[in-house]
N, C-alpha and C positions, 0 to 999 in steps of 0.2 A: 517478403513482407515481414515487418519483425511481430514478434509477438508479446503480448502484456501480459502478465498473469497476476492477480491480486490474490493475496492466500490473506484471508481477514479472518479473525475469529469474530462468532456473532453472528447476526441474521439482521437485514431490515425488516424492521416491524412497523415502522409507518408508513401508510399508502403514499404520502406526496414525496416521500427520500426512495421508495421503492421506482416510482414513477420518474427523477431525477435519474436515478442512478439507468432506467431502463432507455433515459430520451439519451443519456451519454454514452452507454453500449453502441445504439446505435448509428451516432453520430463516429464511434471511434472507429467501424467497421467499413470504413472507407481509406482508414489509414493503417489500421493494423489488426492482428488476431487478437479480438483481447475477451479473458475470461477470470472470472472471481468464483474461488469458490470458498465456499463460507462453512467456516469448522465451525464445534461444538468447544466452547469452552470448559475447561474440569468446572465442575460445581462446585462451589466452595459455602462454608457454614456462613451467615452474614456477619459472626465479632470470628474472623478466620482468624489464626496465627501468623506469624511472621514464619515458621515451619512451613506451614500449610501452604501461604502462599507460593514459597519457594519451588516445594513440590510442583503444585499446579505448574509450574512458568516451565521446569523442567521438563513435565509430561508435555506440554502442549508445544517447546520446545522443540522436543523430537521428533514429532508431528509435523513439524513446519522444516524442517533441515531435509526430511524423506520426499518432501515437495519441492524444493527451492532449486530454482534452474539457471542456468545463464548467469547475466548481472544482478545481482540481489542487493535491494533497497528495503532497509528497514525502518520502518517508520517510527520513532521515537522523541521526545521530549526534547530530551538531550543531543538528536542532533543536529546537523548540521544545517542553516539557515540558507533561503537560497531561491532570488526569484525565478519567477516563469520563465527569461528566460536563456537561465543558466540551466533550469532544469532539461528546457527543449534542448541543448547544447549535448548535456548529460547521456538524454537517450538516442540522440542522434550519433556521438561517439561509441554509444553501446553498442551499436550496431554496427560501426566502420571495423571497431575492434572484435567482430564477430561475434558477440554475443547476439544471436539475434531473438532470444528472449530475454526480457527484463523480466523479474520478480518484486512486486512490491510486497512488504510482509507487513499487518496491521494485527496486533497484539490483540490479547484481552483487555480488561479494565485496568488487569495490573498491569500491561506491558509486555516486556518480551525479557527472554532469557536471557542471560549473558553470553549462552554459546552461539544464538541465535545471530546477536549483536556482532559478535566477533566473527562467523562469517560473513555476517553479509559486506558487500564492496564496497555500503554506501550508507552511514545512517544518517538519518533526512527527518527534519523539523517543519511542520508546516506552520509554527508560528510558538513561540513562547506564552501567547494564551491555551488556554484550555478549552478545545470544543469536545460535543458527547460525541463518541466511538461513529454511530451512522451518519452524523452529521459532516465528520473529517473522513468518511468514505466517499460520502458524495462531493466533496471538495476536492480528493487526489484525483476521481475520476475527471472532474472538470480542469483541473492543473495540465491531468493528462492529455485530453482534447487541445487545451491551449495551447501545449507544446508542440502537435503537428500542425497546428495552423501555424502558428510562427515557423518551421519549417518550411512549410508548403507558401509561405507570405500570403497567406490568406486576413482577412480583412477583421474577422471576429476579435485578436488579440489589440484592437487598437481602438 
């Protein structure tokens, strides 16, 4: 069974994206091992520097490269576009190709490192809008669901 691992910086803090995110857990535990676990972002002054930020993305960075297993998918602005399912596609190859954990990595508010960027196998845009940080967690979780029922030709994705 492959296994998911989301490394998000942040916490959910509202009850109904906690309650999404806990009704998609469950749903995914029929098709894979999947777990998130949720770092501490550096704490930054509110008029931070362009220094400053740098620093943070570094520190957290490092953080996230000492976690990051298997195929690693970073979640970014900048990358690559790409429906549901090309993505089911994505993790189903992860798997043939032995990776049988995927890594998704979800930034702070500023994003992700450049080193972080550079390893991962796969950077992944989930849309050229802008949604807030817990909102586009509960979206990959459900992206992620979709993609084993597309696999599995289950009924939900249609």
């Amino acid at each position: 069974m492959q296994t998911i691992q989301i490394l998000a910086y942040g916490r959910l803090k509202e009850k109904y994206l906690r309650d999404a995110a806990a009704e998609y857990e469950k749903r995914l535990s029929r098709f894979c091992n999947f777990s998130c676990t949720e770092l501490e972002p550096v704490q930054l002054s509110e008029k931070a520097s362009e220094k400053e930020i740098a620093a943070a993305l570094e520190k957290e960075g490092q953080q996230l490269i000492k976690r990051m297993k298997g195929y690693c998918i970073a979640m970014c602005i900048e990358g690559k576009l790409m429906d549901s399912t090309a993505l089911s596609e994505k993790l189903s190859s992860a798997g043939i190709t032995g990776d049988s954990t995927v890594t998704f990595i979800i930034g702070s508010s500023y994003g992700l490192s450049d080193e972080v960027k550079r390893r991962a196998d796969l950077r992944l845009s989930m849309s050229p809008m802008t949604f807030p940080h817990q909102l586009a967690r509960v979206m990959l979780y459900e992206q992620i669901y979709r993609s084993y029922q597309i696999q599995s030709g289950g009924r939900y994705h249609k």
